[in-house]
Each structure stands twice: as structure tokens, then as C-alpha cells.
C-alpha positions as CSV (number, residue, x, y, z in Angstrom):
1,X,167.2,270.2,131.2
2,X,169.5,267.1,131.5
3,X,166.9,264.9,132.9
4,X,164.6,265.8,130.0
5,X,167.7,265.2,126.9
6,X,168.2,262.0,129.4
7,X,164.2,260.8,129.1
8,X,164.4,261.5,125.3
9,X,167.2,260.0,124.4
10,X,165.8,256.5,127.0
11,X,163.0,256.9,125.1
12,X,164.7,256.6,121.9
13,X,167.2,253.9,123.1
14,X,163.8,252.0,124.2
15,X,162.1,252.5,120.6
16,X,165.1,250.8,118.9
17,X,165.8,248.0,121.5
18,X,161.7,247.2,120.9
19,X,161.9,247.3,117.4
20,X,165.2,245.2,117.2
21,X,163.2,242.4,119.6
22,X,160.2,242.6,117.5
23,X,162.4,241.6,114.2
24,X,164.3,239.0,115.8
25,X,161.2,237.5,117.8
26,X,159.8,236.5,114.1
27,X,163.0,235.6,113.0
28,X,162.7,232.9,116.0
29,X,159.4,232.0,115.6
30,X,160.2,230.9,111.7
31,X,162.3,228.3,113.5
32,X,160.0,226.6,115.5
33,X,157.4,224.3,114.5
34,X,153.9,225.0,116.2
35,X,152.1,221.8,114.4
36,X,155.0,220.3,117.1
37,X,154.1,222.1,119.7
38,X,150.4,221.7,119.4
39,X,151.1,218.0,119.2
40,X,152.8,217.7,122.3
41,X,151.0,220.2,124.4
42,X,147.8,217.4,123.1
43,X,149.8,214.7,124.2
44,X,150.7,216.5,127.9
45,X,146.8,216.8,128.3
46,X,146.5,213.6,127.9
47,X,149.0,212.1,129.8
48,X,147.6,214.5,132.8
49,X,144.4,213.2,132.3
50,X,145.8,209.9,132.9
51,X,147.1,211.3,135.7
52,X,143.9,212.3,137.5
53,X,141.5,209.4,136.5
54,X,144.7,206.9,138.1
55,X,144.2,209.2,141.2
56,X,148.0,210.7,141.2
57,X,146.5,213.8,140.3
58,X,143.9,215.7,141.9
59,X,141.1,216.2,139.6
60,X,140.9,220.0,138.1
61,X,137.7,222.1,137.9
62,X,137.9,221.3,134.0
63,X,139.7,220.4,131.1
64,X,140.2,223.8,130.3
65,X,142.4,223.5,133.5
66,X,144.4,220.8,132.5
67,X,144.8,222.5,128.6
68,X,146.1,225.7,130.7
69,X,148.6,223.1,132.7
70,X,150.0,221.8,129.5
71,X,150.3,225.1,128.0
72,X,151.8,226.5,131.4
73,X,154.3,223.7,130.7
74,X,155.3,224.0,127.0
75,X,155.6,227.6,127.4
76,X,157.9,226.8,130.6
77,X,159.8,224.4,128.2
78,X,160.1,227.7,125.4
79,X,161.7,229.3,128.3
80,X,164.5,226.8,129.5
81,X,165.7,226.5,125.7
82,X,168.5,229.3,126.5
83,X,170.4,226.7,128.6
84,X,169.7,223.9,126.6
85,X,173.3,222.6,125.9
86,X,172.5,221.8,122.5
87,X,172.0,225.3,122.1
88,X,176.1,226.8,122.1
89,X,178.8,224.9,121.0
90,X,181.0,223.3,123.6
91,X,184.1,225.3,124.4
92,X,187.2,223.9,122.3
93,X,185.3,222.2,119.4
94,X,185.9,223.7,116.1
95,X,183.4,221.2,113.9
96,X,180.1,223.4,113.5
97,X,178.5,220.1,111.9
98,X,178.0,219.3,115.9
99,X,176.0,222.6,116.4
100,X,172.7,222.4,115.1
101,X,172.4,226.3,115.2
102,X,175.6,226.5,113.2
103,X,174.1,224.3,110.8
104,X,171.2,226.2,110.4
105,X,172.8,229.8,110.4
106,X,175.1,228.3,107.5
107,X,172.0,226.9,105.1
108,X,170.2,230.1,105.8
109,X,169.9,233.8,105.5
110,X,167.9,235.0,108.2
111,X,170.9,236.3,110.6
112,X,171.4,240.0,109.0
């Protein structure tokens, strides 16, 4: 009987934690700017491109390949953002006009 209350109540613990994530993951993704992100990913095709008709890089099957690598590496750049020192303020400083999270916490609504 435990073990079932105990699967319920993970179950409902699981519900809320997904539908907390689901609200904040669109609360993220108003912050980012994909025209951006398209623009680089664009820009890291062509730079590996470069890459393989200089010989530094061996030549993919395609250039679907090479589109996949560049995704592969902006979405491996999304990742890495959490320890992006830019990201939380610097321990002892009290200006949040040096936080650019701060900044845009204060001029918006979006935190609940």
C-alpha cells in the first residue's frame, strides 16, 4: 500500500515539476532571438565549408552534414549558457546595472 500512495504521489510531484518546466521553457525562449541564431548557425556552415574546400576539414557526405555540425554546435553553445559568467552577478557587487539579467528581470514582468 505504501509503495502505491509513494507511485501516486511521484507521479503527481512529476506532473507539476513538468508543467512548471514547460511554463518557464517559453518564458526562456521569449528571450532569445532565433533570426540570431539562424544567422550564425548560417554563418558556422559557411565557415566549415571553408574549412573542407582549404582541406582542414575532411569533406562530409553532404551539406546536410555540415548544417547538422553547425546545429550540433549552436545547440552545444544553448547548453554552456548556464556557466556563462555574464549570467550571475559576481559575488560582492551590489550594482544590478552590471547584470544584464537583472536588467531585464527589472524592465519586465515575466518572472511570476
Amino acid at each position: 500500500m505504501r509503495a502505491v500512495r509513494r507511485s501516486i504521489a511521484d507521479a503527481a510531484l512529476d506532473r507539476i515539476l513538468d508543467e512548471i518546466e514547460t511554463r518557464y521553457c517559453g518564458l526562456v525562449a521569449e528571450t532569445v532571438d532565433f533570426a540570431r541564431l539562424d544567422t550564425i548557425e548560417q554563418a558556422l556552415v559557411v565557415e566549415l565549408e571553408t574549412l573542407v574546400a582549404t582541406g582542414e576539414l575532411a569533406a562530409p557526405p553532404d551539406r546536410r552534414a555540415l548544417e547538422s555540425r553547425a546545429s550540433s554546435m549552436v545547440n552545444w553553445s544553448l547548453c554552456t549558457l548556464a556557466e556563462d559568467p555574464r549570467r550571475t552577478k559576481q559575488s560582492g557587487d551590489t550594482d544590478d546595472d552590471d547584470c544584464e539579467l537583472c536588467r531585464a528581470f527589472s524592465r519586465s514582468s515575466i518572472v511570476p
